[in-house]
Backbone bond lengths (Angstrom), bond angles and torsions (degrees), N, CA, C in turn:
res aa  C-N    CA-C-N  psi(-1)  N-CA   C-N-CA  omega(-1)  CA-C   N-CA-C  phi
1 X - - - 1.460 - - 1.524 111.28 -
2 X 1.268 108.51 -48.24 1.461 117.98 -174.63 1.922 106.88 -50.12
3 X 1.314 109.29 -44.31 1.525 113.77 -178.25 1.403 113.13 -72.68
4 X 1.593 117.03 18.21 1.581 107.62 161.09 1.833 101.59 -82.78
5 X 1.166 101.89 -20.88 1.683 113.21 -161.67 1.973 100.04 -73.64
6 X 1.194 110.17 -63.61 0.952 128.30 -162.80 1.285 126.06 -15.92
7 X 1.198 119.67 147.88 1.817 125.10 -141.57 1.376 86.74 -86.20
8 X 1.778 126.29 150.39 1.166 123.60 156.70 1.383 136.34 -25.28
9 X 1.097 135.15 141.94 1.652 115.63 169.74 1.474 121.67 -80.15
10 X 1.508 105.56 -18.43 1.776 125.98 -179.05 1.536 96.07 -142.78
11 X 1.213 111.23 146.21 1.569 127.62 150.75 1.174 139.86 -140.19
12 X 1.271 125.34 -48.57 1.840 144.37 166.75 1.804 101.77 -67.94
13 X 1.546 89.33 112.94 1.514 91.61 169.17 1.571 109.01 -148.29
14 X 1.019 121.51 -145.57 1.876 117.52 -147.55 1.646 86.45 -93.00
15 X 1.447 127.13 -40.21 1.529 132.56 -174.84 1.383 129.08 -101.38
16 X 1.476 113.04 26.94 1.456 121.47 -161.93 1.618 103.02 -84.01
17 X 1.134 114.87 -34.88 1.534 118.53 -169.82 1.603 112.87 -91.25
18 X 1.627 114.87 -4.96 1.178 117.39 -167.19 1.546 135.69 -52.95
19 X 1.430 102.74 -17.77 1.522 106.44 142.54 1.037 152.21 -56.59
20 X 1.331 113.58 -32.04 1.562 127.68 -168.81 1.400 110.33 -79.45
21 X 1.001 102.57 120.29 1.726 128.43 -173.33 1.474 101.05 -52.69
22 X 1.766 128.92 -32.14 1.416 111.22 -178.20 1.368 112.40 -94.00
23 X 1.329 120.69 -5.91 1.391 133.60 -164.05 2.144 95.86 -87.31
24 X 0.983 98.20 107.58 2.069 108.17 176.86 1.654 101.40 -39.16
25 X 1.102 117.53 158.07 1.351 135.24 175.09 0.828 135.59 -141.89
26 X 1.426 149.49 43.67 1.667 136.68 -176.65 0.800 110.29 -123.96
27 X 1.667 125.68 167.55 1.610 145.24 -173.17 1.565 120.40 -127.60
28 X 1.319 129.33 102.02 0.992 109.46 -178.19 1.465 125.40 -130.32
29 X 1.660 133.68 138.11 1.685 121.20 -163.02 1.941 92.17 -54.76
30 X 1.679 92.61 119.23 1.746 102.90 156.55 1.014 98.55 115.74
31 X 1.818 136.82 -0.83 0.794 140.80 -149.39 2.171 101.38 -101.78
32 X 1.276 115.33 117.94 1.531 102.59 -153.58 1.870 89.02 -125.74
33 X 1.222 117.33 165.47 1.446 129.00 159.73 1.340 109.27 -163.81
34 X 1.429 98.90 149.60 1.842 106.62 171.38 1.076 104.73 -118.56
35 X 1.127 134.59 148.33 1.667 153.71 153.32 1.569 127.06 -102.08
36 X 1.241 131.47 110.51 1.642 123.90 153.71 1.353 97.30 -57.06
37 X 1.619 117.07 137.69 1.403 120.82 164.86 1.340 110.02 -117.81
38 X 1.424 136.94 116.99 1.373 136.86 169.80 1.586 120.97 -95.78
39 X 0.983 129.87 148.77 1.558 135.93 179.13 1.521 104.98 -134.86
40 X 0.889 113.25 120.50 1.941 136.16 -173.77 1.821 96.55 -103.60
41 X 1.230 135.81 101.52 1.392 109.35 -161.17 2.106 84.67 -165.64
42 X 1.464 113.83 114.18 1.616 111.08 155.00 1.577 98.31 67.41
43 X 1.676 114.43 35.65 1.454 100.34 -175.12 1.819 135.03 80.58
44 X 1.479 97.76 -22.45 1.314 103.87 -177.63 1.470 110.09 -114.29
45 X 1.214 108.37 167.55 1.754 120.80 -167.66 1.593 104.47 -125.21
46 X 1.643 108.98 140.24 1.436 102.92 171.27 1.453 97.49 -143.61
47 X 1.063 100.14 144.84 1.209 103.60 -175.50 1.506 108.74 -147.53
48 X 1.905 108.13 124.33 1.811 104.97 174.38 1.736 107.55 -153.16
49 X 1.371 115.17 167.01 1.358 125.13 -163.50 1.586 98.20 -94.55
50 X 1.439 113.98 144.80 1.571 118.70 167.72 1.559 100.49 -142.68
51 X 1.415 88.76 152.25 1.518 82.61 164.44 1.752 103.58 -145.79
52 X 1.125 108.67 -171.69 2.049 100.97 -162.51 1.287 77.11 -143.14
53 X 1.438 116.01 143.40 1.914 121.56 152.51 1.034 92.11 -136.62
54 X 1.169 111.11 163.04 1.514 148.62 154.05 1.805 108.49 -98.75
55 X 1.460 96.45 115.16 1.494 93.73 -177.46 1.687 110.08 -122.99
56 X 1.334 124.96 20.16 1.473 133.22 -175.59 1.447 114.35 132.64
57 X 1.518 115.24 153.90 1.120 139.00 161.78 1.453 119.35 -86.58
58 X 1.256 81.47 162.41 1.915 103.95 -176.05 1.884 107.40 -126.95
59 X 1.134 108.15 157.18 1.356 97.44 153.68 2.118 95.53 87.01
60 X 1.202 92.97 173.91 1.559 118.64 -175.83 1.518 110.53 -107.43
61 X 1.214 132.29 163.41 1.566 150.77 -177.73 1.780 89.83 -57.87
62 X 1.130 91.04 123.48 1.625 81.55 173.29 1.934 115.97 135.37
63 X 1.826 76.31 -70.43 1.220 115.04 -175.74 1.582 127.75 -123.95
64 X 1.441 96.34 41.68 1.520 98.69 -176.45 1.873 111.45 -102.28
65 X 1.254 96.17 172.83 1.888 111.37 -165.71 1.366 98.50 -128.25
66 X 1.627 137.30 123.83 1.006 96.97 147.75 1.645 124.31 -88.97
67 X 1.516 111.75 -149.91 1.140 118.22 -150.31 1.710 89.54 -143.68
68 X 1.597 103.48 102.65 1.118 134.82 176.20 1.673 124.53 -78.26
69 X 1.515 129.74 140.55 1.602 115.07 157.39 2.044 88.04 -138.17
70 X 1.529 90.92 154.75 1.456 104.07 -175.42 1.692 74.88 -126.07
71 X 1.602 111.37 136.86 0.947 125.34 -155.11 1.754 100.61 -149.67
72 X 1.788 111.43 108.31 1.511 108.15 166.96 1.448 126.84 -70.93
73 X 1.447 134.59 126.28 1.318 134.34 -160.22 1.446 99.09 -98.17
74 X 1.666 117.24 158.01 1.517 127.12 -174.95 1.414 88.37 -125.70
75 X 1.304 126.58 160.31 1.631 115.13 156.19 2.147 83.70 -97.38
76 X 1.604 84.02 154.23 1.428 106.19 155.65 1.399 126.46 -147.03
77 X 1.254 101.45 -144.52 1.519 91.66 -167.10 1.123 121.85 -75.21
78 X 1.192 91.27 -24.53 1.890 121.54 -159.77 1.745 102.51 -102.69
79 X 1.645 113.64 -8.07 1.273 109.54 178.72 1.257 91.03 135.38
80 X 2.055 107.55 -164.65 1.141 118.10 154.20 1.672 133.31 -62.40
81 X 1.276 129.91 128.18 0.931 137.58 -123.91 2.021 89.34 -141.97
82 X 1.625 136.06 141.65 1.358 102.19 164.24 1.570 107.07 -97.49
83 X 0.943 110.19 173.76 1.655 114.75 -179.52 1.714 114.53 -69.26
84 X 1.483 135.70 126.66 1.258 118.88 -142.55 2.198 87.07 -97.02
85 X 1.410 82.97 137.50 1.872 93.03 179.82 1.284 105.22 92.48
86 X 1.545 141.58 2.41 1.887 115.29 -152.62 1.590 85.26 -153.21
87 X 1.220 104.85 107.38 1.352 112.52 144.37 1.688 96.21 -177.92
88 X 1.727 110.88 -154.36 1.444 120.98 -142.61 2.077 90.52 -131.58
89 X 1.043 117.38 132.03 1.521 113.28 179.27 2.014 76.05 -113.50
90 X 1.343 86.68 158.49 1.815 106.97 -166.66 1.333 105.58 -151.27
91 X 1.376 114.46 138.79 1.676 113.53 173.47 1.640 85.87 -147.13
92 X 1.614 85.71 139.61 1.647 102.52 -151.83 1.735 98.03 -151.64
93 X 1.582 111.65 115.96 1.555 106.31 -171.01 1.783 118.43 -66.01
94 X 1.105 92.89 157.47 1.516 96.28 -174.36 1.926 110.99 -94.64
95 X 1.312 96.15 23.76 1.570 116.98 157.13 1.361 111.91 -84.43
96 X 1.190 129.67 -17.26 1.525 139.64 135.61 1.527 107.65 -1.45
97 X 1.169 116.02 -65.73 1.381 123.42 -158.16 1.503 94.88 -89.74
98 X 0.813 134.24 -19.91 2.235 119.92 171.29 1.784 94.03 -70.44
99 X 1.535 126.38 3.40 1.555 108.61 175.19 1.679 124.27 41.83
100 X 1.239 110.50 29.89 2.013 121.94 148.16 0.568 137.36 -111.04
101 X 1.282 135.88 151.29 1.729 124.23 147.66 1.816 95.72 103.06
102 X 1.212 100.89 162.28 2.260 106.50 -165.00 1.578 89.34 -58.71
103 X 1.197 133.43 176.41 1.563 160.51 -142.29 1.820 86.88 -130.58
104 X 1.329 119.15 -53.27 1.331 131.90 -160.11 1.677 101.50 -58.02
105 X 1.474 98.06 -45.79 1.598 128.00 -165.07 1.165 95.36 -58.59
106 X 1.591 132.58 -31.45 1.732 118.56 -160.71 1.689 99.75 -105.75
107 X 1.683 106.00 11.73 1.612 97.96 -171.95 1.702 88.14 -78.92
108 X 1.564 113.29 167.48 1.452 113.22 -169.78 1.326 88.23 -152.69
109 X 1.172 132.62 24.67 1.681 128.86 -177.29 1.335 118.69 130.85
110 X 1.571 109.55 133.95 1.570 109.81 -164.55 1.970 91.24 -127.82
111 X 1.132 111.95 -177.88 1.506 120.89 167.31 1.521 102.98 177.71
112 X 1.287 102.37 118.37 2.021 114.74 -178.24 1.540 89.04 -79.30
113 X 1.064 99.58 152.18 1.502 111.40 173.96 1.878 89.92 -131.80
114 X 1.688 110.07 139.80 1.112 112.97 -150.00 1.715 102.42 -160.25
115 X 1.581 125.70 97.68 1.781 114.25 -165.88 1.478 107.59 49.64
116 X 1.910 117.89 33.18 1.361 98.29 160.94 1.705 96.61 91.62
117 X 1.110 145.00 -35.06 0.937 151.94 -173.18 2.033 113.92 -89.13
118 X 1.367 99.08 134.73 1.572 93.21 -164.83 1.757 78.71 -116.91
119 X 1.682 85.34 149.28 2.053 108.54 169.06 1.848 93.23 -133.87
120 X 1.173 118.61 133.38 1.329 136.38 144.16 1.966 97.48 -66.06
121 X 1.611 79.41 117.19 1.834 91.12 158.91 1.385 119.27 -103.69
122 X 1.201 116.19 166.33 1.246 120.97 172.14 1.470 121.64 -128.86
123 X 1.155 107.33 135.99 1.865 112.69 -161.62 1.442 107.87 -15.07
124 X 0.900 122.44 -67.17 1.384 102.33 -179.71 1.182 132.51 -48.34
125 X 1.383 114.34 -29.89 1.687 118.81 174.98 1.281 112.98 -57.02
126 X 1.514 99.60 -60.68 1.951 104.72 -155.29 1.664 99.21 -77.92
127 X 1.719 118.13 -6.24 1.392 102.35 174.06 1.996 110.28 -67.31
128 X 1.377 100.35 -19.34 1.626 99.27 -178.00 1.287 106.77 -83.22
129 X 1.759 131.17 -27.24 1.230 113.40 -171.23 1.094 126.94 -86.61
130 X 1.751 107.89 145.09 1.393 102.98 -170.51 1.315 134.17 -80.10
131 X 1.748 126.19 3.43 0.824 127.17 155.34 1.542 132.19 -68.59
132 X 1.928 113.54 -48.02 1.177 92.33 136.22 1.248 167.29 -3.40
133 X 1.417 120.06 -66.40 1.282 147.64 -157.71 2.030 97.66 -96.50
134 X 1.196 122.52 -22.80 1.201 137.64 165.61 1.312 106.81 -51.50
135 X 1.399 109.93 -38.04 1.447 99.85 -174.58 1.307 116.78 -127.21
136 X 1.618 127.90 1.93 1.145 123.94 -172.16 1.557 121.46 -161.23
137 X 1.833 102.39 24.44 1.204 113.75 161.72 1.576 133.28 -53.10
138 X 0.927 92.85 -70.62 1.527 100.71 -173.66 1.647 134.80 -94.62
139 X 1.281 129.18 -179.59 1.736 112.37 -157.22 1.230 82.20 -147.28
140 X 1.290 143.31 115.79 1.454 133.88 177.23 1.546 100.74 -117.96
141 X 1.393 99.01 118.17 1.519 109.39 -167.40 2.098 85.56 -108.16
142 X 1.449 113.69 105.53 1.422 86.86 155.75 1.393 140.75 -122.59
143 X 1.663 124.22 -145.05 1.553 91.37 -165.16 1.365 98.62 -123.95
144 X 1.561 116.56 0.31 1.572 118.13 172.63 1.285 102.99 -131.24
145 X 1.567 110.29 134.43 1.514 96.34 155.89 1.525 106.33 -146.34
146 X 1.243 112.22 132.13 1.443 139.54 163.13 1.381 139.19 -76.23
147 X 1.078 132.65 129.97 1.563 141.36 -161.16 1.634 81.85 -99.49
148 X 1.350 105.92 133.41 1.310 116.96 144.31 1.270 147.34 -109.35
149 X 1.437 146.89 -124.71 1.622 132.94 155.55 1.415 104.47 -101.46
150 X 1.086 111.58 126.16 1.793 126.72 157.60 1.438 110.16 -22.61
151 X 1.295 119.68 139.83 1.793 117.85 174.25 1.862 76.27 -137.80
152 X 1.367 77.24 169.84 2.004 113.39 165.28 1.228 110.75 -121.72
153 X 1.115 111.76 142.78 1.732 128.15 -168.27 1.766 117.99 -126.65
154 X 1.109 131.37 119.79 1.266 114.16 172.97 1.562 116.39 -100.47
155 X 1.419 139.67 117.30 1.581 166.11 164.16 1.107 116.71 -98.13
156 X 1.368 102.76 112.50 1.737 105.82 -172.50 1.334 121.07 55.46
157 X 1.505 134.68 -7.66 1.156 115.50 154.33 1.776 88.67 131.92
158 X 1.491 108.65 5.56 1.537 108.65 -171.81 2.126 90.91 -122.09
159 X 1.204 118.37 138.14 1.765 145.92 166.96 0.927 108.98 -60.09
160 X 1.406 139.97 106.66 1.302 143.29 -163.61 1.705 94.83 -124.76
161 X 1.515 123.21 106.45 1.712 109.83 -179.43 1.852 83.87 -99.83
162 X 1.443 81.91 137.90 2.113 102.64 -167.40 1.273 94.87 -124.98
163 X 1.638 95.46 122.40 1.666 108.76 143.14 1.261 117.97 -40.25
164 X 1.187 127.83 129.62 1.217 138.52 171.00 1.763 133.03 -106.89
165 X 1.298 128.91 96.10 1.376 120.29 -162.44 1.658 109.82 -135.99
166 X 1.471 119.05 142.88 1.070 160.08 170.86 1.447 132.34 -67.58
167 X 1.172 138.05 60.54 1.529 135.71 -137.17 1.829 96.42 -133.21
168 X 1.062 112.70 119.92 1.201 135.52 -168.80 1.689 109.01 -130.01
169 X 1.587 99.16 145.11 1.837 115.61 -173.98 1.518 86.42 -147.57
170 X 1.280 92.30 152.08 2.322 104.64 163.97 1.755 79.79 -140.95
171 X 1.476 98.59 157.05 1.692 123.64 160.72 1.219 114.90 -123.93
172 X 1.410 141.19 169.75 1.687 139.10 147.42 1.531 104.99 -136.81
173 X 0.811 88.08 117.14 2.092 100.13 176.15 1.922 101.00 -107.18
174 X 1.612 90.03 131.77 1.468 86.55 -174.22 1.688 91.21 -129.28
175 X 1.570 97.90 154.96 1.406 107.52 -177.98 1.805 117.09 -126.93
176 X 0.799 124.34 88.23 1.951 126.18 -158.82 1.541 91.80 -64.89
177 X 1.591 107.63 114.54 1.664 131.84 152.80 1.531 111.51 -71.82
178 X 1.115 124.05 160.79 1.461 117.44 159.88 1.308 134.18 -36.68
179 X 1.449 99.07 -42.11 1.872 107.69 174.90 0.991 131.44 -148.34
180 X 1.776 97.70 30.82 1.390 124.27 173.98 1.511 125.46 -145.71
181 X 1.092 148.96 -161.20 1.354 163.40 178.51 1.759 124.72 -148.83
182 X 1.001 89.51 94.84 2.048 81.87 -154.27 1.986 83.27 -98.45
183 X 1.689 94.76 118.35 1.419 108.27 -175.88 1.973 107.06 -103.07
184 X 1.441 114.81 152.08 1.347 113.83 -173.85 1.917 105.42 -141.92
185 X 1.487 105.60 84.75 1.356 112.79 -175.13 1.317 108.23 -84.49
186 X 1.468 123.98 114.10 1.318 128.08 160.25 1.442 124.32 -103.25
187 X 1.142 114.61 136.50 1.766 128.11 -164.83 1.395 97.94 -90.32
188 X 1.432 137.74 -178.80 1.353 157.67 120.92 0.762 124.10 -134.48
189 X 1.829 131.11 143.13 1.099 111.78 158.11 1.904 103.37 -150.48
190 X 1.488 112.25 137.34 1.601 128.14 -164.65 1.112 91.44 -93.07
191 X 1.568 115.87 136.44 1.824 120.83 168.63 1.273 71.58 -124.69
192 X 1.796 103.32 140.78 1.507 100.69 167.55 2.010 98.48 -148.15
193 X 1.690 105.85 151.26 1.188 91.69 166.49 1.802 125.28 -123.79
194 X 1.661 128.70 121.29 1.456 116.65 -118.88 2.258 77.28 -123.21
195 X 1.188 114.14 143.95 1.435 125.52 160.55 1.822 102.42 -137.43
196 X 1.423 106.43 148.72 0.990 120.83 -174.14 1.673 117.74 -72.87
197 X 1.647 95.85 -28.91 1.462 118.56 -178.87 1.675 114.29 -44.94
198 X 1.580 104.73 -25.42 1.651 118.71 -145.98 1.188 90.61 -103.11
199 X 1.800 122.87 113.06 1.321 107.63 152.86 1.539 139.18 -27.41
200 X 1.321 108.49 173.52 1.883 129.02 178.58 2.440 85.24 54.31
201 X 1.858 68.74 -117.27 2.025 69.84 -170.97 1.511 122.17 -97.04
202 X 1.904 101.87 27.81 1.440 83.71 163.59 1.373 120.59 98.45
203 X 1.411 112.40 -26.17 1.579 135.65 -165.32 1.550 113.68 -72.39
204 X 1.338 98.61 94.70 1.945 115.93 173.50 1.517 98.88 -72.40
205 X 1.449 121.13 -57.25 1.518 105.54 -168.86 1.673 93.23 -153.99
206 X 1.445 128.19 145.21 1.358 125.21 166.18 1.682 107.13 -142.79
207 X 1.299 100.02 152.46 1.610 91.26 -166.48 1.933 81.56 -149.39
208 X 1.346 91.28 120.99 1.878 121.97 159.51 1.507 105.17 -77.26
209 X 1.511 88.64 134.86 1.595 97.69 150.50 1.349 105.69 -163.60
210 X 1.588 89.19 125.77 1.959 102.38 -178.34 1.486 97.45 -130.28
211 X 1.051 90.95 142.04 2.007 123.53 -159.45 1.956 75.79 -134.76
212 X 1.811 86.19 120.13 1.649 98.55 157.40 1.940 101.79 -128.37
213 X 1.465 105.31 148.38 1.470 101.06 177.53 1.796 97.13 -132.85
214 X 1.408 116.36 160.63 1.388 114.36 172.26 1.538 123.15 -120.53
215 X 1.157 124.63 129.41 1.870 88.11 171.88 1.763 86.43 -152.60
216 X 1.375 119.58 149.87 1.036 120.39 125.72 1.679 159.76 -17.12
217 X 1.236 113.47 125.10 1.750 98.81 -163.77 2.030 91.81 -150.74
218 X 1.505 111.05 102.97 1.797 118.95 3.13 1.417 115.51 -73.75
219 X 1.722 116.86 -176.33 1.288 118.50 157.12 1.156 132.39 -50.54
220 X 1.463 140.31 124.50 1.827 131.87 166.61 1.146 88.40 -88.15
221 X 1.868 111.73 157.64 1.277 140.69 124.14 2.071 105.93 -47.92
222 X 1.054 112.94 -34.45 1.537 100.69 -159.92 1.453 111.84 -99.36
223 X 1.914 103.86 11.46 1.533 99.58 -178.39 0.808 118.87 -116.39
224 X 1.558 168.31 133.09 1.426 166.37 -136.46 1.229 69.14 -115.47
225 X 1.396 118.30 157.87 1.826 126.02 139.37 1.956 83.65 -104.42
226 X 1.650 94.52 136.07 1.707 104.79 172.99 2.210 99.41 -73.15
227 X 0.870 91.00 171.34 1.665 105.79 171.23 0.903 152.69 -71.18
228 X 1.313 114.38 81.81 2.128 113.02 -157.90 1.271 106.03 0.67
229 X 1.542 98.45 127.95 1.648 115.58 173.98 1.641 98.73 -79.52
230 X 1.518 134.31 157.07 0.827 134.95 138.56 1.889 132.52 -138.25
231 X 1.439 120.08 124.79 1.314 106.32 -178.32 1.478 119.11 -119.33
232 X 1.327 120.50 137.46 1.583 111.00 -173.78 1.106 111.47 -115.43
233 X 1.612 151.09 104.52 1.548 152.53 165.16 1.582 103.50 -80.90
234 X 1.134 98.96 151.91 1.325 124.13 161.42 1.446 129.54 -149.71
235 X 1.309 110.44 136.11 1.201 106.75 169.27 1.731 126.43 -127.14
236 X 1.425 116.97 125.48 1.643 127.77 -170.13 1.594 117.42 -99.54
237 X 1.285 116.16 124.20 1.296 103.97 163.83 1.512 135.83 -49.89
238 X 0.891 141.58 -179.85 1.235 141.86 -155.30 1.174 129.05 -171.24
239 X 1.292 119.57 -68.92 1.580 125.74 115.39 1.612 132.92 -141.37
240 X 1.660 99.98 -172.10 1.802 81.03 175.27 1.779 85.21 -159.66
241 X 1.550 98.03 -177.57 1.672 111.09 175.69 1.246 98.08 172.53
242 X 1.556 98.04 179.31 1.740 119.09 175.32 1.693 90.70 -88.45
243 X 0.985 155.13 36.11 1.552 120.37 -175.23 1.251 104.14 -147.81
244 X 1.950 114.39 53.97 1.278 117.74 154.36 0.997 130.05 -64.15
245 X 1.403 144.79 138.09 1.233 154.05 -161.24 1.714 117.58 -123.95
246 X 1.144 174.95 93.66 1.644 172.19 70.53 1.586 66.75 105.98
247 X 1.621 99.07 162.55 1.395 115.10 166.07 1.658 95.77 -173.40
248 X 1.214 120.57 2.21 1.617 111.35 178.49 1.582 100.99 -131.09
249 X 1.474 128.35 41.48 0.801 134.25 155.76 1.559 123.91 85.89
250 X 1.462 123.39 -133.44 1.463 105.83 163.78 1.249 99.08 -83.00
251 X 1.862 104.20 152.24 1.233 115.89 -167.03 1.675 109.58 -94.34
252 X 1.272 103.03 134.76 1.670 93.26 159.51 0.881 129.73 82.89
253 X 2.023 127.84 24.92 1.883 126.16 -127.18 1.584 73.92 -129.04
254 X 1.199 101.93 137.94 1.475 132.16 -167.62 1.361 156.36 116.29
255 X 1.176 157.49 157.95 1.349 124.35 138.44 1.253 150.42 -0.42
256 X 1.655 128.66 99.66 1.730 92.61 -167.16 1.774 119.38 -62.29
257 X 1.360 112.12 177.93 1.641 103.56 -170.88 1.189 96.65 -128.73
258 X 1.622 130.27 27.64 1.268 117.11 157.41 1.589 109.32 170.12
C-alpha cells in the first residue's frame, strides 16, 4: 500500500520551473549549459554531468521547433568532454515560451542515440528514459513563492548577481481502509538561483527538497508509520555559452516518435 505513496525517483530537471513568470526563458541555436546534478536520497549519493544545447531550428515563424541534444558529460583532461555515441536529439515547440499547457505536449520528436546508433522513440519510450526525464520530467506548479536577497555567483570564471527565489507546494493523498484512512503528505520546496545571462531558464543553482510522511487516521496499535522520507537534488552550473555545436550527428533522421 505504502508504494502507491512513494516519493519520486527523479524530479529537479533543466525545465521544471518553466512556467513561472519570474523564472527567464529563452532558446537560442548555440545556446549550451552544463549542470553537476546531485541526488541526496535513502543514504546514498549520485552524482552526474549534463549538459542541454540548442543546435537549430526547424519549421517557419509561427511554427518553429527548436532542435535540442541532452548530452552525458565525462570530465577530461581538457575539461568537460560529451560522452562519444550517448545522448538524446529532441525537437521541442517554441510554444514553450507562451508558458501553458503539459511540457510533454510540446515534445514533437525524440531519438536516443546509443554505441553511435540512433532509435526514434515513441511517447511511451522516452517517458521511461532517463536521460530524457533529466530534463523534462516534471512540472512544478507551486503555491508560494518568495523573493529572497540577491547573491553573486562565479561560473567559469564570469559573476553572475542571481535572483534568488523560494517556491514551495505540500499535497495529501488519502486512501479509505476499512477502518481507517491511511494519509501520505508530501512537502516541496525549490531554492533556486536565476540570471538572465544563462541560457534556456537562467538556472545558476536549484536545490529540491521533498519530505514525504505517512500515518494513519485514526491511530493503530498494528501500524508502524515508516520514517519521513526525505530527498534533496540539486542542480549547479558549470558552464554555459553561445557556441553549441551538433554532436550526435545528423539531426532528427526519422519518423517523428510523438
Amino acid at each position: 500500500m505504502l508504494l502507491l505513496f512513494a516519493v519520486p525517483s527523479s524530479a529537479l530537471d533543466l525545465f521544471t520551473l518553466w512556467r513561472e513568470p519570474v523564472i527567464p526563458l529563452q532558446i537560442r541555436p548555440g545556446d549550451r549549459v552544463d549542470y553537476n546534478r546531485t541526488t541526496l536520497s535513502g543514504g546514498q549519493r549520485e552524482v552526474d554531468l549534463l549538459r542541454v544545447q540548442c543546435v537549430g531550428e526547424v519549421g517557419e515563424a509561427g511554427a518553429r521547433s527548436w532542435l535540442l541534444e541532452l548530452l552525458p558529460l565525462a570530465e577530461t583532461g581538457g575539461g568537460l568532454e560529451p560522452v562519444a555515441g550517448e545522448g538524446v536529439q529532441l525537437q521541442i515547440s517554441e510554444r514553450l515560451l507562451g508558458r501553458q499547457g503539459n511540457l510533454a505536449d510540446l515534445v514533437e520528436r525524440v531519438v536516443r542515440w546509443d554505441g553511435g546508433q540512433p532509435t526514434v522513440l515513441t511517447p511511451a519510450d522516452w517517458r521511461e528514459d532517463p536521460l530524457v526525464l533529466a530534463t523534462l520530467q516534471s512540472e512544478f506548479v507551486p503555491q508560494t513563492c518568495e523573493r529572497a536577497d540577491s547573491s553573486v555567483r562565479v561560473v567559469a570564471g564570469h559573476e553572475l548577481r542571481c535572483d534568488q527565489y523560494v517556491l514551495s507546494a505540500a499535497d495529501t493523498q488519502r486512501v479509505r481502509l476499512p477502518r481507517a484512512t491511511l494519509e501520505q503528505i508530501t512537502e516541496w520546496q525549490i531554492s533556486c538561483a536565476v540570471n538572465g545571462e544563462v541560457p534556456f531558464l537562467g538556472l545558476v543553482y536549484a536545490a529540491e527538497r521533498t519530505r514525504s510522511l505517512s500515518r494513519l487516521e485514526p491511530p493503530s496499535a498494528r501500524f508502524t508509520s515508516p520514517a519521513p522520507g526525505l530527498r534533496v537534488e540539486t542542480m549547479e552550473l558549470v558552464g554555459y555559452g553561445e557556441d553549441a555545436q551538433a554532436w550526435l550527428g545528423e539531426p532528427l533522421a526519422g519518423p517523428p516518435g510523438g
